[in-house]
C-alpha positions as CSV (number, residue, x, y, z in Angstrom):
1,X,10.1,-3.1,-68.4
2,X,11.3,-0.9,-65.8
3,X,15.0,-1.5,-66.8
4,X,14.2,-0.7,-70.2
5,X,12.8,2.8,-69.4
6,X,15.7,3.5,-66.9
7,X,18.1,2.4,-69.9
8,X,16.8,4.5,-72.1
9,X,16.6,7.8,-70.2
10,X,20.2,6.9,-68.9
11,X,21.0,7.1,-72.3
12,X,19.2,10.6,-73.0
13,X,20.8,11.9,-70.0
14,X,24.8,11.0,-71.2
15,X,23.5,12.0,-74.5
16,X,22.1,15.4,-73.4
17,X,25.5,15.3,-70.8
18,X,27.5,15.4,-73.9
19,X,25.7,18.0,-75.6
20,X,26.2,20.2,-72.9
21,X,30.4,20.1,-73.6
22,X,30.8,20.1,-77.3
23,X,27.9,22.8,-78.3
24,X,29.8,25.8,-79.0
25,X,26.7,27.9,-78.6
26,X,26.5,28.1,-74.8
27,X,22.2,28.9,-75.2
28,X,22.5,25.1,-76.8
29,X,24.4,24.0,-74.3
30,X,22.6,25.2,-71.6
31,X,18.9,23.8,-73.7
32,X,20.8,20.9,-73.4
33,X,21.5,20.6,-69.7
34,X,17.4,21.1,-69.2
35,X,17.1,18.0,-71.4
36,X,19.5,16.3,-69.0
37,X,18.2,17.3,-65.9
38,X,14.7,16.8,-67.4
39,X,15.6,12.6,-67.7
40,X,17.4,12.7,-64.4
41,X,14.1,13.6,-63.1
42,X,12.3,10.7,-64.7
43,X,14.7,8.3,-63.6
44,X,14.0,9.8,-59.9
45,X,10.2,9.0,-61.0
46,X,11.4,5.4,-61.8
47,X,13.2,4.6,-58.5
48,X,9.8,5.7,-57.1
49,X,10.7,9.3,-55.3
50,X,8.5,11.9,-56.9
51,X,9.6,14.6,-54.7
52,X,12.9,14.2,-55.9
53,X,11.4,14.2,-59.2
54,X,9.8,17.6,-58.8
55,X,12.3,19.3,-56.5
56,X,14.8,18.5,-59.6
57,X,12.5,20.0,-61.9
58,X,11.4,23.0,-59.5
59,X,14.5,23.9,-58.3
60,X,17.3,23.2,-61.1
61,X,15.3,22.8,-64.6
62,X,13.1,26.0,-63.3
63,X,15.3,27.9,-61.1
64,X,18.7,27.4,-61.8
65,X,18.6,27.2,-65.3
66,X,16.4,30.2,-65.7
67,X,19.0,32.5,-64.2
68,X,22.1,30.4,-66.2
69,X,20.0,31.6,-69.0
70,X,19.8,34.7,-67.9
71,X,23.6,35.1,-67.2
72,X,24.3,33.5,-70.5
73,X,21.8,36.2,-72.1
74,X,23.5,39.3,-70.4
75,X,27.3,38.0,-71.7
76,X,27.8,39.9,-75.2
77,X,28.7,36.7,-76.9
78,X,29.4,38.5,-80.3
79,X,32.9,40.1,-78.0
80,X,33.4,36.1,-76.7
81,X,36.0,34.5,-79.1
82,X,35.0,30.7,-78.6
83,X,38.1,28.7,-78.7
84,X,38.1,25.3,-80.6
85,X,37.4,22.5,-79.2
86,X,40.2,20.4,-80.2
87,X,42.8,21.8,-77.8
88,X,45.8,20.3,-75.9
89,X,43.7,20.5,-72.7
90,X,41.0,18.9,-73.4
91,X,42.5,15.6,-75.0
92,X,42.6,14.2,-71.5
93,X,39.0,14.6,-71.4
94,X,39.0,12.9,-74.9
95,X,40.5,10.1,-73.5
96,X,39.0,9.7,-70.5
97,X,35.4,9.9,-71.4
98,X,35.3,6.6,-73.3
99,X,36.9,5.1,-70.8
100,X,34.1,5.8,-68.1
101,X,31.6,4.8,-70.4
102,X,32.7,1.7,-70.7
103,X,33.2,1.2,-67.1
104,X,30.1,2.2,-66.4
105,X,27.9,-0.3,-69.2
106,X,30.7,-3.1,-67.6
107,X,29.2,-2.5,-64.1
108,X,25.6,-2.2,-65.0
109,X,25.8,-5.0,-67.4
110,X,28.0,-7.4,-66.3
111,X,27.6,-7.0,-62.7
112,X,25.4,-9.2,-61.0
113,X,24.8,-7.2,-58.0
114,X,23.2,-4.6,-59.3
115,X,20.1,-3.7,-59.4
116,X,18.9,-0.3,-58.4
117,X,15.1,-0.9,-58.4
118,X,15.0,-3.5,-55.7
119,X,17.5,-1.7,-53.8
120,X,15.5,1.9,-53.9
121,X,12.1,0.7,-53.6
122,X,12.4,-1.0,-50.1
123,X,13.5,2.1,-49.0
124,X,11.3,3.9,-46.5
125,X,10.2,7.0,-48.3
126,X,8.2,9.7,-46.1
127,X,8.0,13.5,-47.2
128,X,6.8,14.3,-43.6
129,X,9.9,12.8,-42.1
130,X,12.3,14.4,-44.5
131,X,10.6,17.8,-44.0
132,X,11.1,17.6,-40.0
133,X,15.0,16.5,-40.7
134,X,15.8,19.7,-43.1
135,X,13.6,22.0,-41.0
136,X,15.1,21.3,-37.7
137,X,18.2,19.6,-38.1
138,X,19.4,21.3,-41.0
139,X,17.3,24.6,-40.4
140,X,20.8,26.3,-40.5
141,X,22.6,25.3,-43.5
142,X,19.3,25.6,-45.7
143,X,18.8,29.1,-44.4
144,X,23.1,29.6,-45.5
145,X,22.4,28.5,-48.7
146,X,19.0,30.6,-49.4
147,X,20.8,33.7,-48.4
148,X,23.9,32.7,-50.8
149,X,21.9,32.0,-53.9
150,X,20.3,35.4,-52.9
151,X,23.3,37.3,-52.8
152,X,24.2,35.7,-55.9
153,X,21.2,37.1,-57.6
154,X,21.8,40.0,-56.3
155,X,25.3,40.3,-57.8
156,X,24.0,39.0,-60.9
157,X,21.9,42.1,-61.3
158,X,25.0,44.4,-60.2
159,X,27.1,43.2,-62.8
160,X,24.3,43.4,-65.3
161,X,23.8,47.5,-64.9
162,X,26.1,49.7,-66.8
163,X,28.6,51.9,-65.2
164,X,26.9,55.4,-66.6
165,X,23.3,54.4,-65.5
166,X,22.2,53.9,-61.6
């Protein structure tokens, strides 16, 4: 039953995945990458790790998104010319994409050695322990990347303000 579920927001996910490229309205697209990280989250509650599950809806579906959003909000998109997109660039992508689908349902389907629940859920999984790794061993690079997300809101804002006001 388990399978089934995972199957089926797998599914949502590549569906929502795929949404995110061909919408041309970029406030679609972006909707559409919170439906995807919204299933990614569920599978994480399948595999049995509810804190990934709610630091991926905390931090990207609430966070992240919320100031793509915004950004996506601020752009004048009636001055953006969207480009169409059937281009010469993107036929490689055209082509390629099927072909990683298909690689992926051959290893999931006609693999025998996989299977991600048995594999997950004899993992040990202890909040306490993973806390005490990032906030000692990795106290540095999390405090790097708080101040870089800051300075990015920060610019963010700059570039928002016109040049006459202050």
């Amino acid at each position: 039953m388990e399978q089934l579920f995972f199957i089926g927001f797998a599914f949502m996910a590549v569906v929502a995945a795929v949404g995110v490229i061909s919408l041309r309205n970029p406030v679609h697209g972006a909707l559409s990458l919170i439906v995807c990280l919204l299933q990614v989250a569920a599978i994480f509650v399948l595999l049995r790790s509810p804190f990934l599950a709610v630091v991926q809806v905390f931090i990207y579906v609430g966070a992240v998104m919320v100031l793509f959003l915004f950004a996506v909000m601020v752009v004048d998109l009636r001055r953006v010319e969207l480009e169409s997109p059937f281009n010469a660039r993107g036929i490689f992508a055209y082509i390629l994409a099927p072909i990683a689908v298909i690689e992926i349902f051959a290893v999931i389907f006609v693999s025998k050695s996989f299977d991600a629940f048995t594999t997950v859920a004899t993992l040990p999984t202890k909040i306490e322990t993973l806390a005490r790794v990032l906030f000692t061993e990795y106290l540095f690079p999390f405090e790097i990347v708080s101040v870089l997300l800051l300075v990015a809101m920060v610019a963010a804002i700059v570039m928002t303000l016109k040049k006459g006001r202050s």
